[in-house]
mmCIF file of the N, C-alpha and C atoms, coordinates in Angstrom:
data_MODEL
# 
_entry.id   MODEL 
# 
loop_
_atom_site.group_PDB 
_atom_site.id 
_atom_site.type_symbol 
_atom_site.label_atom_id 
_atom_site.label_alt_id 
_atom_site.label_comp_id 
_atom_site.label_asym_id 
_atom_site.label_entity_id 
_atom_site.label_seq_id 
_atom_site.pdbx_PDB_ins_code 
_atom_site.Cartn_x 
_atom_site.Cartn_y 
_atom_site.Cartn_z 
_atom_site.occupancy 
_atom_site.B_iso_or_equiv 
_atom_site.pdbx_formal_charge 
_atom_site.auth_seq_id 
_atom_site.auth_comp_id 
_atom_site.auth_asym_id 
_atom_site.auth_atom_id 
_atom_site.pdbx_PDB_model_num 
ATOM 1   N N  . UNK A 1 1  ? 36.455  -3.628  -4.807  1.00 0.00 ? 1  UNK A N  1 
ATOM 2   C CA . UNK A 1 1  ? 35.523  -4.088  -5.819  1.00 0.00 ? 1  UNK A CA 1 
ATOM 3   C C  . UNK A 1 1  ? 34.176  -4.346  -5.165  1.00 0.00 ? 1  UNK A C  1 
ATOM 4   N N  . UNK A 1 2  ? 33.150  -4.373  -5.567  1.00 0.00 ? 2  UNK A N  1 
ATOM 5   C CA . UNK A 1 2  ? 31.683  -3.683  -5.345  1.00 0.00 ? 2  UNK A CA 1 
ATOM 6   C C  . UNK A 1 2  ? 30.994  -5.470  -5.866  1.00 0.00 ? 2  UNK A C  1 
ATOM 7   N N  . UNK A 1 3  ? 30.529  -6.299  -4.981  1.00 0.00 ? 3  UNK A N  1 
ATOM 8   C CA . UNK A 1 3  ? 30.117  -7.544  -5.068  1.00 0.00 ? 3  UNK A CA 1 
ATOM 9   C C  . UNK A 1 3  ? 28.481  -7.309  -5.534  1.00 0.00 ? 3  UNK A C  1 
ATOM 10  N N  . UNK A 1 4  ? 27.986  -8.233  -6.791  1.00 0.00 ? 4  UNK A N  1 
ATOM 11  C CA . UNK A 1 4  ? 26.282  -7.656  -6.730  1.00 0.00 ? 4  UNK A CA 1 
ATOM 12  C C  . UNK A 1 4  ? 25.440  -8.092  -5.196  1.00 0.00 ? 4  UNK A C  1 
ATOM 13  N N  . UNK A 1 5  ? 24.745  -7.514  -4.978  1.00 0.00 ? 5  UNK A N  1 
ATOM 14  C CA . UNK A 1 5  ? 24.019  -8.068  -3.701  1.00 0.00 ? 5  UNK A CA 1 
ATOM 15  C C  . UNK A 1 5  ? 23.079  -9.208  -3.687  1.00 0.00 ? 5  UNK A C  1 
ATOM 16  N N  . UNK A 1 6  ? 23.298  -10.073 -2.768  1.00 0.00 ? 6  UNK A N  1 
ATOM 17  C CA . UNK A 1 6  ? 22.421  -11.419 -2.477  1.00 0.00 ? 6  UNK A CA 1 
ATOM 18  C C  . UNK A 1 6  ? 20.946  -10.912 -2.302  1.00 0.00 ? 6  UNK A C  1 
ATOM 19  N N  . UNK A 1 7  ? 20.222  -11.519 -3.089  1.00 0.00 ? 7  UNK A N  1 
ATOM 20  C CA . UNK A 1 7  ? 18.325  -11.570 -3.214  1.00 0.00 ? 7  UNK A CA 1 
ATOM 21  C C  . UNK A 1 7  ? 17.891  -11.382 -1.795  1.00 0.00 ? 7  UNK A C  1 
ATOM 22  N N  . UNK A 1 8  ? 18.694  -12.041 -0.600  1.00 0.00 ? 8  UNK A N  1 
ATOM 23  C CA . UNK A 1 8  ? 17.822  -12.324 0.649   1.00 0.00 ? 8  UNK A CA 1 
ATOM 24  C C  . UNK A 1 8  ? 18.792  -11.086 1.355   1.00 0.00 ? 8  UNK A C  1 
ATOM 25  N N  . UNK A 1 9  ? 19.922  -10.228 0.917   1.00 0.00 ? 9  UNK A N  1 
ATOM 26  C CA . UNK A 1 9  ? 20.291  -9.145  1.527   1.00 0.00 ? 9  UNK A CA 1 
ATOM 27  C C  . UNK A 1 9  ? 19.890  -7.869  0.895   1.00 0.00 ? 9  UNK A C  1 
ATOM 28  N N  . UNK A 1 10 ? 18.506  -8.544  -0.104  1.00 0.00 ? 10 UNK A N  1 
ATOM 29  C CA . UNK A 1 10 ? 18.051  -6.908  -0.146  1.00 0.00 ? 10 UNK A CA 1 
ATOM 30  C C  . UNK A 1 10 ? 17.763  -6.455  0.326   1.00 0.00 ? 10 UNK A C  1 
ATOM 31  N N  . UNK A 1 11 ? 17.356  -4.439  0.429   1.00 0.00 ? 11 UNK A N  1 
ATOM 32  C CA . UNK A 1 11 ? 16.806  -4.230  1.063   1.00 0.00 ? 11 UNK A CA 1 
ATOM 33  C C  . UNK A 1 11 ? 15.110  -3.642  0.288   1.00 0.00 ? 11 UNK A C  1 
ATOM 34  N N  . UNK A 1 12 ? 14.096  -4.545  1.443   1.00 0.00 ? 12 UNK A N  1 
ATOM 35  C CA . UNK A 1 12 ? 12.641  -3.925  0.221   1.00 0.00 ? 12 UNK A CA 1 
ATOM 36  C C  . UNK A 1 12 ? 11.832  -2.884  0.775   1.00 0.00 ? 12 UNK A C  1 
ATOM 37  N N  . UNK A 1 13 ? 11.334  -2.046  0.333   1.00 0.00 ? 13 UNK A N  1 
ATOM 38  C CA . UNK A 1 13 ? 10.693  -1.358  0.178   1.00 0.00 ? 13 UNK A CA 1 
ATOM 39  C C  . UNK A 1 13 ? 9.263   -1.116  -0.641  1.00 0.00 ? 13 UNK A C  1 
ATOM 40  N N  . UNK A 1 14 ? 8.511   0.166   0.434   1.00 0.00 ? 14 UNK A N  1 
ATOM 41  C CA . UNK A 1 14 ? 6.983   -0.140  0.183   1.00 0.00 ? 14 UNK A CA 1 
ATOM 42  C C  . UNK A 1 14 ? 6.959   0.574   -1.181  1.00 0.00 ? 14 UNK A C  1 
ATOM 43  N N  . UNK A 1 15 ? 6.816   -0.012  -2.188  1.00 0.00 ? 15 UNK A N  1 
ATOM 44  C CA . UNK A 1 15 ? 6.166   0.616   -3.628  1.00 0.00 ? 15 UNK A CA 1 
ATOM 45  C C  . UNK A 1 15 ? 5.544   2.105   -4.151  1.00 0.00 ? 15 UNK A C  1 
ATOM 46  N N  . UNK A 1 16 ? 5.256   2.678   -2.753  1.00 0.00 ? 16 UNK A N  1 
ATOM 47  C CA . UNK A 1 16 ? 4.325   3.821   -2.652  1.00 0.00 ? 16 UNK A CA 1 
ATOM 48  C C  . UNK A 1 16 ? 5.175   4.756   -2.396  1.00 0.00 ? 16 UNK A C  1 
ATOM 49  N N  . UNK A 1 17 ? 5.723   4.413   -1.069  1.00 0.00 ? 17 UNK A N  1 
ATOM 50  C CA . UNK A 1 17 ? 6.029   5.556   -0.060  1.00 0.00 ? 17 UNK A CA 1 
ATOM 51  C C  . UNK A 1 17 ? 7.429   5.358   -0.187  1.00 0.00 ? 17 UNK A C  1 
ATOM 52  N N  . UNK A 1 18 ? 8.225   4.273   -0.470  1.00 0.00 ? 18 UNK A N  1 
ATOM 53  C CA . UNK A 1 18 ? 9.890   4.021   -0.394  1.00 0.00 ? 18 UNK A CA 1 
ATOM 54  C C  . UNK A 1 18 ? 9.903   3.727   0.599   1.00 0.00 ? 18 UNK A C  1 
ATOM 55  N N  . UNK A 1 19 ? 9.508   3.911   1.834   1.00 0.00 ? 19 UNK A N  1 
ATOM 56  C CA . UNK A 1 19 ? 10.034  3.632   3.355   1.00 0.00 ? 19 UNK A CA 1 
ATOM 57  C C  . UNK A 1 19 ? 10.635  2.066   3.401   1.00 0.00 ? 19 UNK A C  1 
ATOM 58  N N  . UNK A 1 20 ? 11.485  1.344   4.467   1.00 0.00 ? 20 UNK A N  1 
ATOM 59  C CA . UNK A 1 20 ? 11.997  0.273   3.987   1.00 0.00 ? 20 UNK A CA 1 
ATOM 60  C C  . UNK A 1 20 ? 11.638  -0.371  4.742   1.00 0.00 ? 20 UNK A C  1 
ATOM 61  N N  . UNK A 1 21 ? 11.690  -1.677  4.602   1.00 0.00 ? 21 UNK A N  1 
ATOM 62  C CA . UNK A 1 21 ? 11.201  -2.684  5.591   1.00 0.00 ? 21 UNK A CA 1 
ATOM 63  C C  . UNK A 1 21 ? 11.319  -2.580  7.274   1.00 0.00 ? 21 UNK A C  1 
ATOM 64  N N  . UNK A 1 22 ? 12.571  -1.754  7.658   1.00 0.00 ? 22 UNK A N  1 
ATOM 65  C CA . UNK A 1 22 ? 13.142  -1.370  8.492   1.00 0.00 ? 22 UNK A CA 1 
ATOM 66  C C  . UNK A 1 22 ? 12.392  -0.231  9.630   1.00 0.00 ? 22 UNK A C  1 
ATOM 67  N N  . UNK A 1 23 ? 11.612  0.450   8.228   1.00 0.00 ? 23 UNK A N  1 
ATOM 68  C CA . UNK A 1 23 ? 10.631  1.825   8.939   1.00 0.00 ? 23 UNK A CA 1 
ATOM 69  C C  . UNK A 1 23 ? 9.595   1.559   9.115   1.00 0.00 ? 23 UNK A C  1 
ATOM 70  N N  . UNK A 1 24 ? 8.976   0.391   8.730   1.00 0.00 ? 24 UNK A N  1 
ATOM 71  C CA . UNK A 1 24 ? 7.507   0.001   8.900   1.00 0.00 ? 24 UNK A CA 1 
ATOM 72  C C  . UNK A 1 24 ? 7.258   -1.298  9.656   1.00 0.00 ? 24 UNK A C  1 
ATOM 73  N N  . UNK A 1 25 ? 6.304   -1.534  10.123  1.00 0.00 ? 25 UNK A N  1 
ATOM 74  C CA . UNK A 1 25 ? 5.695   -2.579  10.818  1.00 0.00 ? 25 UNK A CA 1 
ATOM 75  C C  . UNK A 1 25 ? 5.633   -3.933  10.326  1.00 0.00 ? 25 UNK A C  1 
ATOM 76  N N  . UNK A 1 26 ? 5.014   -3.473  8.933   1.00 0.00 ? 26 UNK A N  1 
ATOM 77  C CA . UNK A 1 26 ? 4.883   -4.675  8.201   1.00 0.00 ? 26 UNK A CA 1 
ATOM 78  C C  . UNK A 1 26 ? 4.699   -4.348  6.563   1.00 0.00 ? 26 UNK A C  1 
ATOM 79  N N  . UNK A 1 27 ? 5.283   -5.448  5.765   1.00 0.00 ? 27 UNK A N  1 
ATOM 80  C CA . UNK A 1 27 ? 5.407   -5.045  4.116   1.00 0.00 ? 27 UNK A CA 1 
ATOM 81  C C  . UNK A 1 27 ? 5.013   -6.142  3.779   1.00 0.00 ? 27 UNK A C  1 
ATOM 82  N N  . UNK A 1 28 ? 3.625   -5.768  2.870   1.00 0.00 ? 28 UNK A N  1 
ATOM 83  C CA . UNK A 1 28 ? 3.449   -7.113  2.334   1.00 0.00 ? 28 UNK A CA 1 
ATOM 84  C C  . UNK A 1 28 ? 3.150   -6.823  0.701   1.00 0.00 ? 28 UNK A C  1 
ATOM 85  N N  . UNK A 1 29 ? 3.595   -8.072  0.095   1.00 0.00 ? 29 UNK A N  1 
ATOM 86  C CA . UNK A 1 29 ? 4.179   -8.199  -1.123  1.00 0.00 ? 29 UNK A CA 1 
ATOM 87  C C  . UNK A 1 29 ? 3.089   -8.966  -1.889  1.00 0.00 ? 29 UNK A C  1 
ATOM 88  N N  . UNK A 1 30 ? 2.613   -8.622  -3.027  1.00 0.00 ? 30 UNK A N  1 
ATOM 89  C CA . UNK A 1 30 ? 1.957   -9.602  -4.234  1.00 0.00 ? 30 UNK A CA 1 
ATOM 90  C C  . UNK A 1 30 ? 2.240   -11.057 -4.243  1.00 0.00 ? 30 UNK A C  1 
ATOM 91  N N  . UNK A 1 31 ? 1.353   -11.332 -4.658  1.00 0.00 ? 31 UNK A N  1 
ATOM 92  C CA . UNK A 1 31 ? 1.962   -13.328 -4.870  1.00 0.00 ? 31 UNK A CA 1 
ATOM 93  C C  . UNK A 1 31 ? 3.122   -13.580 -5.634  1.00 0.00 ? 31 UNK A C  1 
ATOM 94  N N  . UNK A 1 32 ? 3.575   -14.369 -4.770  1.00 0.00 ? 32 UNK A N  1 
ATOM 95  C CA . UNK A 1 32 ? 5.426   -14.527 -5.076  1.00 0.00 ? 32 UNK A CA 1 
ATOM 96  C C  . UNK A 1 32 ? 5.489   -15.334 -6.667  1.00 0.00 ? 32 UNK A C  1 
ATOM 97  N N  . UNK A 1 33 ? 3.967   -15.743 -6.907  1.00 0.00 ? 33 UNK A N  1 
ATOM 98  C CA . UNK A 1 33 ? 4.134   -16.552 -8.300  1.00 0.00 ? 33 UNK A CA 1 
ATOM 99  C C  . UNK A 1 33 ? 3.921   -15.507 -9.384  1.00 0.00 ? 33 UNK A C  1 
ATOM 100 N N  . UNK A 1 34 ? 4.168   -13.868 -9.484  1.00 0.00 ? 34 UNK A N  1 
ATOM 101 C CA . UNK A 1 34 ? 4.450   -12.653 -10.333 1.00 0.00 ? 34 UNK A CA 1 
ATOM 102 C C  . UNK A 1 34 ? 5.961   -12.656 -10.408 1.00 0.00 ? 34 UNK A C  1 
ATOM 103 N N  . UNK A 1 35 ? 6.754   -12.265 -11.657 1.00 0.00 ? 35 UNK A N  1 
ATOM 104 C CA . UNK A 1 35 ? 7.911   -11.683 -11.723 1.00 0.00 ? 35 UNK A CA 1 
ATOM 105 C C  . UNK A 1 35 ? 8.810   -10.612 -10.725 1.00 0.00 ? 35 UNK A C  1 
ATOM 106 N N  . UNK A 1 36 ? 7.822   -9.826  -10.932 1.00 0.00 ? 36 UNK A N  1 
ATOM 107 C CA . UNK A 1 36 ? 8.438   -8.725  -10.206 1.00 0.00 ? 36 UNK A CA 1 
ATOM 108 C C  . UNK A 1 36 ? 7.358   -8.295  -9.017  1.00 0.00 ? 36 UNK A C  1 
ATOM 109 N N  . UNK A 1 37 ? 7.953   -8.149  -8.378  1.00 0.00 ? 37 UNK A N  1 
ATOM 110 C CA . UNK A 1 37 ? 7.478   -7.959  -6.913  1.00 0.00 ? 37 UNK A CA 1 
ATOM 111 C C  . UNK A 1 37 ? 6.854   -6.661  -6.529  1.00 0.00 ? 37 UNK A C  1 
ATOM 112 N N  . UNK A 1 38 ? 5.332   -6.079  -6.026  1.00 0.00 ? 38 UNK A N  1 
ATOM 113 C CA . UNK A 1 38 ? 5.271   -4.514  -5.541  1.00 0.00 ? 38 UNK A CA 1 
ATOM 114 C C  . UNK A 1 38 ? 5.199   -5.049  -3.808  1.00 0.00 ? 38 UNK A C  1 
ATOM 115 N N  . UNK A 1 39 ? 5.217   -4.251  -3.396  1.00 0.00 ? 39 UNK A N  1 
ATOM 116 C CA . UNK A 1 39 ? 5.259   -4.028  -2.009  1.00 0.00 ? 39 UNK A CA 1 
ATOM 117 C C  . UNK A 1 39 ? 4.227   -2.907  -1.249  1.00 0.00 ? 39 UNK A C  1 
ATOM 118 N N  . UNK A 1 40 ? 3.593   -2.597  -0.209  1.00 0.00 ? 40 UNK A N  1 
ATOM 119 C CA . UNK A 1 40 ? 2.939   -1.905  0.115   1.00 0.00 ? 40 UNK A CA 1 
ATOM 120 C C  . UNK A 1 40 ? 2.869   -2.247  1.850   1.00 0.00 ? 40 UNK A C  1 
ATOM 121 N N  . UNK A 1 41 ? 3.376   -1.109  2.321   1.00 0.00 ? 41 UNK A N  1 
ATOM 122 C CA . UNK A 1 41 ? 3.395   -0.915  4.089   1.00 0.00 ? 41 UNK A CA 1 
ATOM 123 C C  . UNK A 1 41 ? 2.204   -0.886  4.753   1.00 0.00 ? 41 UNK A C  1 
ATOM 124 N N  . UNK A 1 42 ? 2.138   -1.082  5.857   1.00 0.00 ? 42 UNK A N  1 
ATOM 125 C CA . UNK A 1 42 ? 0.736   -0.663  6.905   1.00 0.00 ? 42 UNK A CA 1 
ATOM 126 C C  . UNK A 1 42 ? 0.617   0.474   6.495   1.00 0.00 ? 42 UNK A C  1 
ATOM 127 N N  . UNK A 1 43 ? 1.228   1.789   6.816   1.00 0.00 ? 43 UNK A N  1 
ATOM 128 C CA . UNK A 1 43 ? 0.758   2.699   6.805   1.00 0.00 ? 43 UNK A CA 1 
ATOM 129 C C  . UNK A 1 43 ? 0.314   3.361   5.573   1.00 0.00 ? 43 UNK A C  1 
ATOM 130 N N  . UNK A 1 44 ? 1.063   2.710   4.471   1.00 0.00 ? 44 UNK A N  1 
ATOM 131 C CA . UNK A 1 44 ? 0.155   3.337   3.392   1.00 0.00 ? 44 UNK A CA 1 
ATOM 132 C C  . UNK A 1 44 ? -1.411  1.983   3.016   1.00 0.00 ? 44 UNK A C  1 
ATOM 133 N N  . UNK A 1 45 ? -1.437  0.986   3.596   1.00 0.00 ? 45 UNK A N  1 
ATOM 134 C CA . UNK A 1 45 ? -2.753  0.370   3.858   1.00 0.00 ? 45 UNK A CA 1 
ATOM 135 C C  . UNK A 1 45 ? -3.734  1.229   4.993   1.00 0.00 ? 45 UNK A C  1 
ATOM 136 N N  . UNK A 1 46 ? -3.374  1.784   5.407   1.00 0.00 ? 46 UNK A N  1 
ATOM 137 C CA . UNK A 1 46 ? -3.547  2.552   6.370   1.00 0.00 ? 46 UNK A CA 1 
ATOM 138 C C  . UNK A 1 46 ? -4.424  3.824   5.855   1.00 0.00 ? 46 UNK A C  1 
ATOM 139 N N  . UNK A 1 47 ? -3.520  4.861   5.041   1.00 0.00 ? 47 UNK A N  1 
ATOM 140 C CA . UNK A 1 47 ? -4.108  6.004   4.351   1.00 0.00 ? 47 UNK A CA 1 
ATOM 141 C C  . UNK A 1 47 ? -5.209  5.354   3.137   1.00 0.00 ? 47 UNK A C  1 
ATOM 142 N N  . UNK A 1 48 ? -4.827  4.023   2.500   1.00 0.00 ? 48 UNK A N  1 
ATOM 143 C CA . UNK A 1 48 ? -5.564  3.767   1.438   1.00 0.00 ? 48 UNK A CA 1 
ATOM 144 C C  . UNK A 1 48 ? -7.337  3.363   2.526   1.00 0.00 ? 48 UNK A C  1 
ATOM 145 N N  . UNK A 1 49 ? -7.356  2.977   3.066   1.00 0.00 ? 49 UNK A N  1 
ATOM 146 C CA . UNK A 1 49 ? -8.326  2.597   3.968   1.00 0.00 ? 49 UNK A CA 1 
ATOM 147 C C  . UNK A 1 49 ? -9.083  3.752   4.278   1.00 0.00 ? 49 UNK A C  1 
ATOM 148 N N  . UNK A 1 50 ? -8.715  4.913   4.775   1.00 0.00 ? 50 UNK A N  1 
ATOM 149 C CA . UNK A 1 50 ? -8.648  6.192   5.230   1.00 0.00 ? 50 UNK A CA 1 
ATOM 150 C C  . UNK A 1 50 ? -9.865  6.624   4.169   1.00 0.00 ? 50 UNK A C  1 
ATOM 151 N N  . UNK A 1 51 ? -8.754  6.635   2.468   1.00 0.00 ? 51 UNK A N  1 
ATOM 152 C CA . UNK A 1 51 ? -9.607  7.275   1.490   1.00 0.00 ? 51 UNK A CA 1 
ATOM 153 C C  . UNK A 1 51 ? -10.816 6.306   1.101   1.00 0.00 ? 51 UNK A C  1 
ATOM 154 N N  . UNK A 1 52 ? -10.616 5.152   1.418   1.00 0.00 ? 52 UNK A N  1 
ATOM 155 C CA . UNK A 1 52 ? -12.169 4.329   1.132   1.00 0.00 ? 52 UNK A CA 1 
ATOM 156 C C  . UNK A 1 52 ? -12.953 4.634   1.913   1.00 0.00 ? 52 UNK A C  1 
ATOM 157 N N  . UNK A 1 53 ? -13.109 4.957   3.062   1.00 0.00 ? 53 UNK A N  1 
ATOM 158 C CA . UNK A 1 53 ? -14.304 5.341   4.089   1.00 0.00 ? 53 UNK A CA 1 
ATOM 159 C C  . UNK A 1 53 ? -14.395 6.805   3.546   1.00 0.00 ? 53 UNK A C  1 
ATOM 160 N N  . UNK A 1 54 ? -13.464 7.603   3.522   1.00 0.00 ? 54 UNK A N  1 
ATOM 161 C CA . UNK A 1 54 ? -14.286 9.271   3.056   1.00 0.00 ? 54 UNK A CA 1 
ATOM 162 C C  . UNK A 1 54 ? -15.009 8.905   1.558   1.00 0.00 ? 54 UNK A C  1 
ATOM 163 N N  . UNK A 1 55 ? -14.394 8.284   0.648   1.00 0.00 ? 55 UNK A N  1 
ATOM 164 C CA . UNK A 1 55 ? -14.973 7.750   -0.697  1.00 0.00 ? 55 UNK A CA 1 
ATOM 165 C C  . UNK A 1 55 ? -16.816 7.606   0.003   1.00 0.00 ? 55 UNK A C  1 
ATOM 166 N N  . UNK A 1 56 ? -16.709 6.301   0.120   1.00 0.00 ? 56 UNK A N  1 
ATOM 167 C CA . UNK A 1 56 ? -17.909 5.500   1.029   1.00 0.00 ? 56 UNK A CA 1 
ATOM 168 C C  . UNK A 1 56 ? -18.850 6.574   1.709   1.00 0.00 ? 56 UNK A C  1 
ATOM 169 N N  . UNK A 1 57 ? -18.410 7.695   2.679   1.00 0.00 ? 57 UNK A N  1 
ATOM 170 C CA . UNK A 1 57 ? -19.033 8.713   3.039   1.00 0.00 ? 57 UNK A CA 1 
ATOM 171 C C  . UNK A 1 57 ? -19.826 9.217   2.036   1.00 0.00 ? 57 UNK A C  1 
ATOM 172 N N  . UNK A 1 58 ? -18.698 9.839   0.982   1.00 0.00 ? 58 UNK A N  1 
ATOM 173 C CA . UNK A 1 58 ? -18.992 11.261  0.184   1.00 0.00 ? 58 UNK A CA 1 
ATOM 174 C C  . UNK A 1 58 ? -20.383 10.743  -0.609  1.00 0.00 ? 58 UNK A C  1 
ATOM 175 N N  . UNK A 1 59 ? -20.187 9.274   -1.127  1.00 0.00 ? 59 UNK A N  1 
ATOM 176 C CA . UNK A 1 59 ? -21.033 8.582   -1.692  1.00 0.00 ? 59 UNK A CA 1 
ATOM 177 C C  . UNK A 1 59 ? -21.880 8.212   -1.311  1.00 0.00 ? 59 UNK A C  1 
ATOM 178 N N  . UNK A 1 60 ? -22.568 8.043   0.247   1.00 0.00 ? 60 UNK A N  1 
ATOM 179 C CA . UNK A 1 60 ? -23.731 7.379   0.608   1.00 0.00 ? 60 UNK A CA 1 
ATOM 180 C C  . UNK A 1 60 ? -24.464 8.877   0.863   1.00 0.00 ? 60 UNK A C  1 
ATOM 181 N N  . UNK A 1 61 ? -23.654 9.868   1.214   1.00 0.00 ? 61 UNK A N  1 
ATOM 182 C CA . UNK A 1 61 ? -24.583 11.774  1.144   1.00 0.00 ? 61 UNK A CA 1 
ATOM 183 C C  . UNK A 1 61 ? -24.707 11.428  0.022   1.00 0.00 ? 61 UNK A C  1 
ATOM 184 N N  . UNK A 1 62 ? -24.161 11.449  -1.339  1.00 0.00 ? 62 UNK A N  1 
ATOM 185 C CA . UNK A 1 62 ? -24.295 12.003  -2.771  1.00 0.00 ? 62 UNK A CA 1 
ATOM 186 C C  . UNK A 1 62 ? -26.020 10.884  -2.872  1.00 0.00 ? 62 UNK A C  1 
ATOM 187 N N  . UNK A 1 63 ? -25.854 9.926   -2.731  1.00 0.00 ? 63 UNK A N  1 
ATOM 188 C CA . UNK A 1 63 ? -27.221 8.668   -2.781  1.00 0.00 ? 63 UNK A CA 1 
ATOM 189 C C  . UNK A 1 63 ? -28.226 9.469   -1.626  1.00 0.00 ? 63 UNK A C  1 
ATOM 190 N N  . UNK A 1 64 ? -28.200 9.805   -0.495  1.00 0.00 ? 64 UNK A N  1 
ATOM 191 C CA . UNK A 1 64 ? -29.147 10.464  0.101   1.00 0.00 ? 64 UNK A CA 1 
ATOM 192 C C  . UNK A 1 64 ? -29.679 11.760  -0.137  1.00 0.00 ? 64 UNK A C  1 
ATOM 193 N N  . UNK A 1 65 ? -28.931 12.764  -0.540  1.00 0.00 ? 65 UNK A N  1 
ATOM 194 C CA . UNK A 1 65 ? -29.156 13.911  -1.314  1.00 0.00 ? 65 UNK A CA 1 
ATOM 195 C C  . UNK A 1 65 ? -29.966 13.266  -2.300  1.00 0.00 ? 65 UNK A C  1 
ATOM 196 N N  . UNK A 1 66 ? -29.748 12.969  -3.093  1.00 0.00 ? 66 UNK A N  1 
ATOM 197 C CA . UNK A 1 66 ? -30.294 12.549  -4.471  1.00 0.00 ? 66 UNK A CA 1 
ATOM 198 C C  . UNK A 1 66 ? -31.834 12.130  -4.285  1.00 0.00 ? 66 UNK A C  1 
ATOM 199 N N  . UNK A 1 67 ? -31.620 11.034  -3.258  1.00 0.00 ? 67 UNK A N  1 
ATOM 200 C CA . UNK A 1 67 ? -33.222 9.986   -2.859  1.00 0.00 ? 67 UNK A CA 1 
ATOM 201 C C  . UNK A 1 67 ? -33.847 11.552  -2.139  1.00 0.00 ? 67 UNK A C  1 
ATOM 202 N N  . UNK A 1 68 ? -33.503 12.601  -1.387  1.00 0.00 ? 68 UNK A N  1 
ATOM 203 C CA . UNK A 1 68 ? -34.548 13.271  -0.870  1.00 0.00 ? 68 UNK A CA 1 
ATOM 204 C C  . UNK A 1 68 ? -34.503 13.953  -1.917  1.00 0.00 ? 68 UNK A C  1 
ATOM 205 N N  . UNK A 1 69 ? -34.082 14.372  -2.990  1.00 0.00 ? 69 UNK A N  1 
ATOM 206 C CA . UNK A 1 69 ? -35.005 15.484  -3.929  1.00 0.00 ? 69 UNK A CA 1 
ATOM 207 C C  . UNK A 1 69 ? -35.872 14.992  -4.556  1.00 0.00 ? 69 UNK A C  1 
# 
């Protein structure tokens, strides 16, 4: 017979990527005073970071292009 699993023997995972607490460095979680919980790893803080600086790039050419015409 198949027991439900204890809250503190879950296992969590990053929201994004699935990887589990186990595969990543570090998982950090929304404020514990929300219902339901998301999760998000270094490494996908990592890629999200990544796309804010090319964002930030693409956008300060698109503002300099613009100011020299």
């Amino acid at each position: 017979m198949f027991g439900k699993r204890r809250e503190e023997d879950e296992i969590l995972r990053c929201s994004f990527c699935s990887k589990t607490q186990d595969q990543v460095d570090t998982l950090i979680s929304n404020p514990a005073d929300l219902s339901s919980h998301v999760y998000i790893c270094n490494e996908c803080v990592d890629v999200c970071n990544t796309v804010l600086e090319e964002y930030k790039k693409a956008e300060s050419a698109s503002a300099l292009q613009a100011y020299a015409s």
